[in-house]
C-alpha positions in Angstrom: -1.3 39.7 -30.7 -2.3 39.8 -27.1 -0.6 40.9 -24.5 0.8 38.3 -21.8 -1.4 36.4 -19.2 -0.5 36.3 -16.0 -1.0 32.3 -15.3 -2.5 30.9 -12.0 -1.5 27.5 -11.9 -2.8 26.4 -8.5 -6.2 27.4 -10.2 -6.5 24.8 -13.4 -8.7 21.7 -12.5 -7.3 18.2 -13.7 -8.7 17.1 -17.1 -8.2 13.4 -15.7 -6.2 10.9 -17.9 -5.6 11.7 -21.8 -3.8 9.8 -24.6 -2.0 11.8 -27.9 -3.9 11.6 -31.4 -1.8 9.8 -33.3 -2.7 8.8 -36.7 -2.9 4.8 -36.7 -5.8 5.5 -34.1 -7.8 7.9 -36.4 -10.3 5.5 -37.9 -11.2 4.1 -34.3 -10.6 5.9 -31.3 -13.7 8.4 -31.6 -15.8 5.3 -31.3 -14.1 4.8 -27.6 -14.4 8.5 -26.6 -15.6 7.6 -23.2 -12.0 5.8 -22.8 -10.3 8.9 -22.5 -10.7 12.5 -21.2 -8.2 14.5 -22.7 -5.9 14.5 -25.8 -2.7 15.6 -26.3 -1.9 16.9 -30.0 1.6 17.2 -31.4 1.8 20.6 -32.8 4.2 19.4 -35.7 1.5 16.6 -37.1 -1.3 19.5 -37.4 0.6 22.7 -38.3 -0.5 23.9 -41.9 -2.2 21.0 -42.3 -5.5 20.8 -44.1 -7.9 17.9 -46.2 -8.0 15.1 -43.2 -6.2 16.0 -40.8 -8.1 19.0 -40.5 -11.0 17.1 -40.0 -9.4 15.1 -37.5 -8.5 17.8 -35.6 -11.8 19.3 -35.9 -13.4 16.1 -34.6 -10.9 15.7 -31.7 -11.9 19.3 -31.2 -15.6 18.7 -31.1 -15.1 15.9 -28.9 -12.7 16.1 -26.0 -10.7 19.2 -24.3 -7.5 19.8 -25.9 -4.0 20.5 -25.1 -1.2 20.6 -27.6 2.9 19.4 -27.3 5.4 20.7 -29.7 8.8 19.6 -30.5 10.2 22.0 -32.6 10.4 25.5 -30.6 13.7 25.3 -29.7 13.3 27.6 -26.9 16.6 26.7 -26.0 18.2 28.3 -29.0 20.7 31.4 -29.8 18.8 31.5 -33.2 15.5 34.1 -33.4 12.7 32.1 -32.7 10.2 31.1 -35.6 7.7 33.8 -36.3 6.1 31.6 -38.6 6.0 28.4 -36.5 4.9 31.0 -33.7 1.7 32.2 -35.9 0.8 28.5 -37.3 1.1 27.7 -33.7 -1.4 30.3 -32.2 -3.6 29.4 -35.2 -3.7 25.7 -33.2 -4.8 27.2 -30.1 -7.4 29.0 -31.6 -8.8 26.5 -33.9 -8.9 23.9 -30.7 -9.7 25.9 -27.7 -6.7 24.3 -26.7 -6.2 24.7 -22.7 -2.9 24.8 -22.7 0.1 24.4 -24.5 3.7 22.9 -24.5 7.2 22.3 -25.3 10.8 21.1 -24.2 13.4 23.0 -22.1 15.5 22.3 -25.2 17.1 23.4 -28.1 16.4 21.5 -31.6 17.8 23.6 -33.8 20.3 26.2 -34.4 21.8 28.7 -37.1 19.3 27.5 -39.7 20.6 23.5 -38.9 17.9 21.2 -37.8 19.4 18.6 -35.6 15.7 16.5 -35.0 17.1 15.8 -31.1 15.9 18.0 -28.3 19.2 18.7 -26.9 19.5 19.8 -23.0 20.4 23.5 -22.6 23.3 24.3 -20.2 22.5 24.7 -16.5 23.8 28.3 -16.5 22.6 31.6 -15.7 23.3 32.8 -19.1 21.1 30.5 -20.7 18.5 31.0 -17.8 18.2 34.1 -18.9 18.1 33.3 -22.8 14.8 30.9 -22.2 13.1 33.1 -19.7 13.3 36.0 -22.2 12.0 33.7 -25.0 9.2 32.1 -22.9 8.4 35.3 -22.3 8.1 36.3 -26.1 6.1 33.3 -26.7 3.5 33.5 -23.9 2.3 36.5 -26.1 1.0 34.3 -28.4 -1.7 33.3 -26.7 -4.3 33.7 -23.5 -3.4 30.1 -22.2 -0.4 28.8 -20.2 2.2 27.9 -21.5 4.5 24.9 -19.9 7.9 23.6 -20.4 9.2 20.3 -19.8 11.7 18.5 -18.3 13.4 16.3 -21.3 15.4 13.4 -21.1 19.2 14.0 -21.4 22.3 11.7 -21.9 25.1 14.2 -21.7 25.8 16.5 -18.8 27.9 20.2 -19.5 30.8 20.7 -17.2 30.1 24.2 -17.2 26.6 24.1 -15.5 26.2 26.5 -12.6 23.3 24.9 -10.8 21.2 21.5 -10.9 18.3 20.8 -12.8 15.4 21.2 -10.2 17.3 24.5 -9.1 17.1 25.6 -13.2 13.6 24.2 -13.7 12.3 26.0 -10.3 13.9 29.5 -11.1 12.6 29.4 -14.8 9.3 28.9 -14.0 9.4 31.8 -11.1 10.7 34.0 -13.3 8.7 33.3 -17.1 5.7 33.1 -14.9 5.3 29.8 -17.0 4.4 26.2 -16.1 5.7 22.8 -15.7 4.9 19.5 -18.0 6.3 17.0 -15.6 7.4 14.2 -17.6 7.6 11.5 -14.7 9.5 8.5 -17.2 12.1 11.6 -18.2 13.0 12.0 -14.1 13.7 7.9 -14.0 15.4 7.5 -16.5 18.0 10.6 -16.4 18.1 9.4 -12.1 19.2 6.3 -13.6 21.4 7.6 -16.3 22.9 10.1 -14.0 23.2 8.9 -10.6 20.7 10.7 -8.8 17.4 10.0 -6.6 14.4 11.0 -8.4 12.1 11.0 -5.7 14.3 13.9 -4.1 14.8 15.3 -7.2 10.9 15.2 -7.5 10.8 17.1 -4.3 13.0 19.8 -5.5 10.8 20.7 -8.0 8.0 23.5 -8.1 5.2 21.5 -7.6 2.8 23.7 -8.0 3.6 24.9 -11.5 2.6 21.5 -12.4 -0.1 21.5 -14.7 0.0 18.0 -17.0 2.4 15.0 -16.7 3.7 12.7 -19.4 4.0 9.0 -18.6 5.8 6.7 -21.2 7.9 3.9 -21.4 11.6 3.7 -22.5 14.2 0.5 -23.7 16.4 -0.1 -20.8 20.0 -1.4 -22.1 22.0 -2.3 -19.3 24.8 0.6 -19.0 22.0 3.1 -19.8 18.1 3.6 -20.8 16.8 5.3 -23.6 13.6 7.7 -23.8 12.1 6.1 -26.8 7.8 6.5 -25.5 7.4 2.9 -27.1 7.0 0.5 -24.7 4.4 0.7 -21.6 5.6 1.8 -18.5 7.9 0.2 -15.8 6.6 -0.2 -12.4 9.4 2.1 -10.9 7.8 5.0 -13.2 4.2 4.2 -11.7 5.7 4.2 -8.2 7.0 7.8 -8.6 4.0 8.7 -10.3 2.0 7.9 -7.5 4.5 9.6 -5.0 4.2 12.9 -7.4 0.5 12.6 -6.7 0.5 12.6 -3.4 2.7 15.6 -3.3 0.7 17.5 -6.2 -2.9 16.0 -5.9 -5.1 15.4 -9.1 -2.6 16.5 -12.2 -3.9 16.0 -15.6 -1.8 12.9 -17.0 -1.1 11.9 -20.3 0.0 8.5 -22.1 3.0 9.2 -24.3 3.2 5.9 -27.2 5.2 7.4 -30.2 7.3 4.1 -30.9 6.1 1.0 -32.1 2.5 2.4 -31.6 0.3 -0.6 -30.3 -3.2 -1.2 -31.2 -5.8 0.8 -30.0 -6.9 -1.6 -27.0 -3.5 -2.0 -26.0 -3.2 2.1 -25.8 -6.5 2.2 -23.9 -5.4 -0.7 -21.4 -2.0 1.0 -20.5 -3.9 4.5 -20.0 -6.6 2.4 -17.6 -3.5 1.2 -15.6 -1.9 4.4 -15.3 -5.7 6.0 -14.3 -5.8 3.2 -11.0 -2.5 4.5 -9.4 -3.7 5.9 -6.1 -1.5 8.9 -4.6 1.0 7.7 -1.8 2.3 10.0 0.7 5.5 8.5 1.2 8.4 6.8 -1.2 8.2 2.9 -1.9 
């Protein structure tokens, strides 16, 4: 394998707006290409996978610059990570020139259980420690960056020796890795939690920021959900636009896992997100 890269964030141009491959869209979004600049492939619906969704990914390849998400690294986790998920994985990057790749600041499974949540690690500096080691151990896999994410969470430990933004900004210092800003995530844990997201986007390291998610979520009352299947709430958009006065030009992709809409609704909420202008200032 190679050996590690040392990754310049402030470096990577923007790849504009993007939109994940996802299969009801197969038979028709290559005929809109022009829509969309970028896409987003979830490791887990390509891994080993051969026949058509090879071809798919080929295509996808062939057409646009790729960048793939994965859900299942558990980076998070006491348990060894994968070496088999960690070779099928490089595979990906290879096969699709991928520019980047991803996953959660999360742990998914554990001694052999697989718990199909991405679970918030602890705030502590023991498990800082654990995930820079093992970010560490899977930036070898590749020569592209490698960028964590900030997840949604709905349980807070009382054992956590520092905040979130002080975790997030320490990780990435010391992995040398990069952030996937998920922008819906930030508003809805604000919300579920208490706390200001714009400050909380200010905390941040800003400049590790190489892709943001946008997405929408099911607000109930006493506390929102991250479900990705609804479009986005203007509060989301107004941060967005905040964050990109503070970053500049991020590459920004449309999260729509849930109830997946048809193909021009996909492309009209991507178009909506692509007209917010940068603000310098909070609304």
């Amino acid at each position: 394998m190679p050996g590690r890269v040392e990754v310049g964030m402030s470096g990577v141009a923007s790849l504009g707006h993007g939109v994940g491959l996802r299969r009801p869209h197969w038979d028709t979004i290559f005929a809109e290409a022009d829509r969309v600049d970028f896409v987003e492939i979830l490791t887990e619906n390509f891994l080993g996978e051969g026949g058509r969704a090879r071809r798919v990914l080929e295509q996808a390849a062939a057409t646009w610059p790729i960048v793939l998400h994965g859900t299942a690294l558990s980076i998070g986790s006491v348990s060894p990570l994968d070496a088999d998920y960690l070779a099928g994985l490089a595979d990906l990057i290879r096969a699709t020139g991928a520019r980047w790749f991803s996953d959660h600041l999360c742990f998914s499974s554990a001694f052999g259980v697989e718990y199909h949540d991405l679970l918030p690690v602890p705030f502590t500096a023991e498990a800082l420690d654990h995930v820079v080691a093992r970010v560490k151990q899977v930036q070898t896999i590749a020569n592209v960056p490698f960028l964590l994410e900030n997840p949604s969470y709905y349980v807070q430990y009382a054992g956590a020796e520092m905040g979130e933004a002080e975790f997030l900004s320490t990780l990435c210092a010391r992995a040398d890795c990069g952030l996937l800003l998920d922008v819906n995530n930030v508003y809805v844990n604000s919300r579920n939690h208490g706390y200001d997201p714009y400050a909380f986007i200010d905390a941040l390291p800003l400049d590790r920021v190489l892709q943001i998610h946008m997405a929408g979520h099911d607000d109930l009352g006493d506390v929102i959900i991250d479900t990705h299947g609804a479009a986005c709430v203007d509060p989301v958009l107004d941060l967005y636009a905040y964050t990109l006065g503070r970053t500049g030009p991020v590459s920004t992709l449309l999260e729509w896992d849930n109830a997946i809409p048809s193909q021009a609704v996909l492309l009209a909420e991507l178009e909506r997100i692509r007209a917010v202008r940068p603000v310098g200032a909070r609304p």
